[in-house]
C-alpha positions as CSV (number, residue, x, y, z in Angstrom):
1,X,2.9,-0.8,6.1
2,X,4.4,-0.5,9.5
3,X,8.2,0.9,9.0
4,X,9.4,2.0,5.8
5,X,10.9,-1.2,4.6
6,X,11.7,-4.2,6.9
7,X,14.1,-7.4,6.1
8,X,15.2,-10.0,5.7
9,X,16.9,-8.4,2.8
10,X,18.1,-11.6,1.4
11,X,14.8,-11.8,-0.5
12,X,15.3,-8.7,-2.7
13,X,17.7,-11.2,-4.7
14,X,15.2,-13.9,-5.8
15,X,13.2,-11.5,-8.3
16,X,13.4,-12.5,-11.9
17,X,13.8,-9.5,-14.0
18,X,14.1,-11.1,-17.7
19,X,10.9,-11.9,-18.8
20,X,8.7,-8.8,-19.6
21,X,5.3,-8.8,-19.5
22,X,2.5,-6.1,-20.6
23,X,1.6,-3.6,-17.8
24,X,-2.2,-3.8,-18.1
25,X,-4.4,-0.9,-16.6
26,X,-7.5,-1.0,-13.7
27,X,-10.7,-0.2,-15.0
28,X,-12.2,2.0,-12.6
29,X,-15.3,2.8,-14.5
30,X,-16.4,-0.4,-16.2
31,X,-15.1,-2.1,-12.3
32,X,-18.1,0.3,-10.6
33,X,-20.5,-0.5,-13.3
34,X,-20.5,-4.2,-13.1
35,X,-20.6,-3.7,-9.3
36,X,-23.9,-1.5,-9.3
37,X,-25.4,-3.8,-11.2
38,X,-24.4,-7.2,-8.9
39,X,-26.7,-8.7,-6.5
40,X,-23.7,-9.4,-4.7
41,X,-21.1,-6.9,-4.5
42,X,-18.1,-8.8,-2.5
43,X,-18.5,-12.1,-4.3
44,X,-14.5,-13.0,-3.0
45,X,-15.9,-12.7,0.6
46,X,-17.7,-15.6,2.4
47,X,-20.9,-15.0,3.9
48,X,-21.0,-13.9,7.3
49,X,-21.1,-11.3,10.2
50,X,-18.1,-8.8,8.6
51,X,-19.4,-8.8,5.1
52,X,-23.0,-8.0,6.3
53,X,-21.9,-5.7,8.6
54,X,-19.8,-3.5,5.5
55,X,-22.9,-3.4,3.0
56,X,-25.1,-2.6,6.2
57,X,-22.7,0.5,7.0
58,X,-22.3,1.2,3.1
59,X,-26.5,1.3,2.2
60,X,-27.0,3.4,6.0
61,X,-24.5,5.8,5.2
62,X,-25.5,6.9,1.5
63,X,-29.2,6.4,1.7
64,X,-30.5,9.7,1.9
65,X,-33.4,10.7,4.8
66,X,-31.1,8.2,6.9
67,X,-30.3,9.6,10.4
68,X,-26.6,8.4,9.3
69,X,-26.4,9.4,6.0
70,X,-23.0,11.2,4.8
71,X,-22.9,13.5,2.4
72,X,-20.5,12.4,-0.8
73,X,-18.3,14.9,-0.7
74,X,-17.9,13.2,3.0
75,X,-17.4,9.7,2.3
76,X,-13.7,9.7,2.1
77,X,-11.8,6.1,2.3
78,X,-8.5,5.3,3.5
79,X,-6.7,2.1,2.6
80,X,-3.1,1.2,3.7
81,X,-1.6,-0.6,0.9
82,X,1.6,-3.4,2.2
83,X,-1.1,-6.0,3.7
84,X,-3.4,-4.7,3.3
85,X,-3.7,-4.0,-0.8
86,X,-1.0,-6.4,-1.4
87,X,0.6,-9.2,0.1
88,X,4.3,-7.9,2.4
89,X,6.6,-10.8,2.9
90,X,8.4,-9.6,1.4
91,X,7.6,-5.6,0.7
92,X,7.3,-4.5,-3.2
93,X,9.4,-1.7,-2.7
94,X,12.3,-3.1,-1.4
95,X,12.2,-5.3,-4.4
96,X,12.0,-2.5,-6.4
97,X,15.2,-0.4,-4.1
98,X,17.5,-3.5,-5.0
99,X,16.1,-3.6,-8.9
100,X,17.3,0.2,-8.7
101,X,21.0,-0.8,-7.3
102,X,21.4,-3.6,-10.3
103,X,20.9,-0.9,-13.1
104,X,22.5,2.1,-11.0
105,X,25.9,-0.8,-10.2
106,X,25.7,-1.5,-13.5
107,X,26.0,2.1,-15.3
108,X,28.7,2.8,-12.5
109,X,30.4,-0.2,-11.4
110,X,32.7,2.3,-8.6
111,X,29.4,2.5,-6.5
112,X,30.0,-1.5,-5.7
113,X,32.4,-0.1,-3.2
114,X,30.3,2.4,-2.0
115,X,27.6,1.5,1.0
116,X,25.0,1.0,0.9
117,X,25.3,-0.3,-2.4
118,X,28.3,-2.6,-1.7
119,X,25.9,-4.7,1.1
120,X,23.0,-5.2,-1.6
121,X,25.6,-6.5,-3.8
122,X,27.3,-8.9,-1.6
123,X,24.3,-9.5,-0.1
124,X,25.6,-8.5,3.6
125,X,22.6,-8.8,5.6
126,X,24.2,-7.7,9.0
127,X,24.8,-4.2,7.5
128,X,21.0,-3.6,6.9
129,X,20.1,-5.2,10.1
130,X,22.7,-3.4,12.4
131,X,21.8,-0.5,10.7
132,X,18.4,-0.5,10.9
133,X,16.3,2.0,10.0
134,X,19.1,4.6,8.9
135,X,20.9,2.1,6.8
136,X,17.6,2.1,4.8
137,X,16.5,4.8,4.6
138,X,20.1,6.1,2.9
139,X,19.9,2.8,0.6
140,X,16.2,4.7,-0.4
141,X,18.2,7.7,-0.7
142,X,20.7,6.3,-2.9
143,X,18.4,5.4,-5.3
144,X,15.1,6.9,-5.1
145,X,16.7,10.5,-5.6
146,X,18.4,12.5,-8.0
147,X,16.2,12.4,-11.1
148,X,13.6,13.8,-12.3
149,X,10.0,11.9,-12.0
150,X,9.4,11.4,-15.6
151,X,12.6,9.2,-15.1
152,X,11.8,7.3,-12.0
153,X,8.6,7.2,-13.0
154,X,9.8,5.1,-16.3
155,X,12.2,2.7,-13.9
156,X,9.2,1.9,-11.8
157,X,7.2,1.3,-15.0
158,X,10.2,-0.9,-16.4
159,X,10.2,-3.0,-13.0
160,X,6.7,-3.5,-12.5
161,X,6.7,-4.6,-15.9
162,X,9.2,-7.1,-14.8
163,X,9.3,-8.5,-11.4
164,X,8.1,-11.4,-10.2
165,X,7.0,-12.1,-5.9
166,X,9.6,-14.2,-4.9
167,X,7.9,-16.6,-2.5
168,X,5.2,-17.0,-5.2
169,X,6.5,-16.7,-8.7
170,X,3.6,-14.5,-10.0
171,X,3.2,-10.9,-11.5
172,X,3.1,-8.3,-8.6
173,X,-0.5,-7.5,-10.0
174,X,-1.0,-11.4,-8.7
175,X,-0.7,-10.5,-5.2
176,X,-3.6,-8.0,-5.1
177,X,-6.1,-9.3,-2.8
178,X,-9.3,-10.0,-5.1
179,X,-11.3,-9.1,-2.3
180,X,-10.2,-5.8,-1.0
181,X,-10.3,-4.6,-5.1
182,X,-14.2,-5.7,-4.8
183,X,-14.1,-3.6,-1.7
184,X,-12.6,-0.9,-3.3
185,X,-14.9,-0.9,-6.7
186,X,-17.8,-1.5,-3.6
187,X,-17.3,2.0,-2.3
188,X,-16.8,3.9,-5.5
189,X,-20.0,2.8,-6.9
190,X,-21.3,4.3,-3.8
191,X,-19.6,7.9,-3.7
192,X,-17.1,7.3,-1.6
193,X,-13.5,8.7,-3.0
194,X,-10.8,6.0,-1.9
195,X,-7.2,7.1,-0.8
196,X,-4.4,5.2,-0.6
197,X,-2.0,5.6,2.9
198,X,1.3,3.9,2.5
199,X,3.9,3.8,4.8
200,X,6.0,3.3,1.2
201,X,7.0,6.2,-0.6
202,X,4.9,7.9,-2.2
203,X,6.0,8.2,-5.7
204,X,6.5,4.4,-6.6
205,X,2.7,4.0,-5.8
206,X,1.5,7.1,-7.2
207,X,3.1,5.2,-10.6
208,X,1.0,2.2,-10.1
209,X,-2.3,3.1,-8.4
210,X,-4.3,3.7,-11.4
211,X,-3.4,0.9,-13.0
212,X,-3.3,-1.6,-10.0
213,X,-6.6,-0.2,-8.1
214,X,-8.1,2.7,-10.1
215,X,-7.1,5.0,-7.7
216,X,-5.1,8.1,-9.1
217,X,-2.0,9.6,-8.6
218,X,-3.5,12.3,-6.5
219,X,-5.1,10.1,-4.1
220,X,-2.1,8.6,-2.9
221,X,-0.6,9.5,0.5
222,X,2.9,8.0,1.0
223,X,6.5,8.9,2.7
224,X,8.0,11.6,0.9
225,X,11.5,13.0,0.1
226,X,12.2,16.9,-0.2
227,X,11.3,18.4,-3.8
228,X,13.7,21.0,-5.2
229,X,12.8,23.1,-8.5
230,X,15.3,22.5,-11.1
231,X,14.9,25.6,-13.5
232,X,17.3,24.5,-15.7
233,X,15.5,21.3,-16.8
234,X,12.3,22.6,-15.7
235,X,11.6,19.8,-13.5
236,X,11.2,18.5,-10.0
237,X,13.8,17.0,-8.3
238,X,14.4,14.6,-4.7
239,X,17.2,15.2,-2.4
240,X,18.1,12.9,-0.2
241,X,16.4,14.0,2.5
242,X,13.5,12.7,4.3
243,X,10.4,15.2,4.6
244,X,7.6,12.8,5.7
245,X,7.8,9.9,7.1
246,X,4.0,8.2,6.4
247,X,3.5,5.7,9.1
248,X,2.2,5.3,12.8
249,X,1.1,8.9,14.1
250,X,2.7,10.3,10.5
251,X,-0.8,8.7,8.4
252,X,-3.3,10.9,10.3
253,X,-0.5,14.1,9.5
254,X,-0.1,12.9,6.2
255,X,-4.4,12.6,5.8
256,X,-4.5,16.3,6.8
257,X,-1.4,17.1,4.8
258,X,-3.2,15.5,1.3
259,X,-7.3,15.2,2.2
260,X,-7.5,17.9,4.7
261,X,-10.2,15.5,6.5
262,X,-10.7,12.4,8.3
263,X,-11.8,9.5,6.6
264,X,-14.8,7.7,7.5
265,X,-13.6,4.6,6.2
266,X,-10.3,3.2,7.1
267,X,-8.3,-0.1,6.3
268,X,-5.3,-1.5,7.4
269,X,-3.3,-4.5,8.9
270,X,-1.8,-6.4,12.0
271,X,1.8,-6.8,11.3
272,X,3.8,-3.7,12.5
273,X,1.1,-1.7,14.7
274,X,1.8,1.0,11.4
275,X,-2.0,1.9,11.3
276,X,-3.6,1.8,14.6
277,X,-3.4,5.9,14.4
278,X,-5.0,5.8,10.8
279,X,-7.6,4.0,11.8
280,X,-7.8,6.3,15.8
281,X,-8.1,8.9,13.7
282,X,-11.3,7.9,11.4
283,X,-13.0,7.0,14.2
284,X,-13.3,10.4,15.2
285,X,-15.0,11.7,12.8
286,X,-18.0,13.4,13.5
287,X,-20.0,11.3,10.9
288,X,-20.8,7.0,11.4
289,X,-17.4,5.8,10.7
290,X,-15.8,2.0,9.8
291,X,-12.6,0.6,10.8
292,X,-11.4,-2.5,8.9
293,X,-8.1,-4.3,10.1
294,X,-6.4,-7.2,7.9
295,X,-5.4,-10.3,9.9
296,X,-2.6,-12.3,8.8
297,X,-3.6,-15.7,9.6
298,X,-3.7,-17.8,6.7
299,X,-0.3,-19.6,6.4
300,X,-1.4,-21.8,3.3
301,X,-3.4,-19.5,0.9
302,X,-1.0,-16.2,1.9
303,X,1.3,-16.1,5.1
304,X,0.2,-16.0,8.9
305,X,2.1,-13.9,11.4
306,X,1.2,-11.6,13.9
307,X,2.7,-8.9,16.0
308,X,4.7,-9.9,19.0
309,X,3.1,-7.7,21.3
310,X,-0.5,-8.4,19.7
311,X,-1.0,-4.3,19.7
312,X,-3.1,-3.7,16.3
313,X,-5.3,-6.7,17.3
314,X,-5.8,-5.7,20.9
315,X,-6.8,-1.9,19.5
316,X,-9.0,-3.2,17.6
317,X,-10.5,-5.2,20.4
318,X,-10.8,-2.2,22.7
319,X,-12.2,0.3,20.0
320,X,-14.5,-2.4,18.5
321,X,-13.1,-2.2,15.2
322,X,-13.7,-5.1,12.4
323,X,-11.0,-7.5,12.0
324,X,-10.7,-9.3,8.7
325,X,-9.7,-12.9,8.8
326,X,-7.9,-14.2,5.6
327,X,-8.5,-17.7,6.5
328,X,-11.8,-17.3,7.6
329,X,-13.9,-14.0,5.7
330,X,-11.8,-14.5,2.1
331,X,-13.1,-17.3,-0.3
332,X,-10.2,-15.9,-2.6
333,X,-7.0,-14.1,-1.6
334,X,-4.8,-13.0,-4.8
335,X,-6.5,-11.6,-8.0
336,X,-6.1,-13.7,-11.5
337,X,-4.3,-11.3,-13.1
């Protein structure tokens, strides 16, 4: 993800929320089992340089009495998650953010005449746009603060359970890229521990990453808000203040913050220039490292657009990094189900 949340806002509006579906789970285990035992591993990627080139790193880097081989409690993988896990136009969370206005409008129908909750509901797209970044980040204050995390926990739960992607009228577990969860399932079934770092925050993700890409909670690296212990409901609380913004320079700060070392594997995407530090950073690590980066250039099977100053692609040009083309390394894009 490459800022926090990006318009056009008019979007948030075209998600469904009445028909509710059952919030399956991710398989971690029985996922790595049926990979160790495949003859191919990444059977959603087409045969070619990048795909041989990611089993070649994987079996050089984890066979032992290799002059490259890394050590398991080494092989530490980072993955961005907006474009990277999951398809961005437009981002999840800002679905989610104007879900969040409906039910809070709706228990307290004053707060229409409040900002930012009076642009969401007239659907004032100038206000988020003049604004900018500060407009929203207060519209994530507004609503991603002032409850406990058993309750927003629940709401993201309720949503997820809910929500449709707009431009494609699936489940939001439909716009998972099958490959990139092979990828995933890959590298577990060979020691490496996988990490999610999102530019999102953190505690919408951490609700969804077991069940989405059998990552846990605890390996989730996001934007945060400041925690306060509330003694008299024994609980923590958010304010409505920004502690860590997780994007750009902030992922490798935010790696140290969590992991306390640099990945050796590290995946993210053109679109916003949000990971070319992420990805800076795993390459200097002092073991073989891999740098994946998500191009954005199938318009009919996903979307295709690019950054207008071409930065993330031209990084990964001068620091030899891979670059993922959807249209041309991905037999499949989005998971079944």
């Amino acid at each position: 993800m490459k800022r926090i949340y990006v318009l056009p806002v008019f979007l948030f509006f075209l998600v469904s929320f009445n028909k509710i579906e059952k919030y399956t789970t991710f398989n971690a285990r029985e996922s790595i089992a049926v990979v160790a035992t495949s003859q191919d591993p990444l059977p959603s990627w087409n045969d070619g340089p990048l795909k041989k080139d990611i089993i070649a790193y994987v079996k050089k880097v984890t066979t032992k009495g290799s002059p490259d081989f890394i050590p398991v409690e080494n092989r530490i993988a980072t993955f961005d998650n907006d474009g990277t896990l999951w398809a961005e136009k437009p981002y999840v969370q800002e679905l989610f953010a104007f879900f969040l206005v409906k039910k809070m409008v709706e228990a307290n129908p004053a707060l229409v005449q409040q900002q930012p909750f009076k642009a969401v509901v007239e659907k004032d797209k100038a206000f988020f746009e003049n604004g900018g970044e500060k407009a929203l980040i207060e519209l994530l204050a507004a609503t991603h603060t002032g409850m406990s995390e058993d309750e927003f926990e629940a709401s993201v739960k309720e949503f997820f359970g809910a929500a449709k992607y707009p431009s494609k009228n699936v489940t939001l577990k439909q716009i998972r890229y099958q490959p990139q969860l092979e990828l995933l399932n890959y590298l577990r079934a060979n020691g490496f521990t996988t990490y999610i770092v999102t530019g999102g925050t953190i505690e919408v993700v951490r609700a969804i990453s077991e069940g989405f890409y059998g990552i846990p909670k605890n390996q989730v690296v996001g934007t945060s808000f400041k925690y306060t212990f509330d003694d008299a409901s024994n609980s923590i609380k958010r304010e409505a203040a920004l502690d860590h913004l997780n994007d750009k320079e902030g992922k490798p700060v935010g790696i140290q913050l969590h992991i306390g070392q640099r990945p050796v594997f590290a995946c993210g995407n053109e679109g916003g220039a949000g990971d070319i530090a992420m990805l800076k950073y795993s390459q200097g690590n002092k073991y073989p490292s891999f740098q994946l980066l998500v191009n954005h250039d199938d318009a009919v099977r996903e979307y295709s657009y690019q950054e207008k100053d071409n930065l993330s692609l031209n990084a990964a040009a001068q620091n030899k990094w891979h670059v993922i083309s959807i249209k041309d390394d991905w037999k499949k894009v989005f998971a079944d189900k």
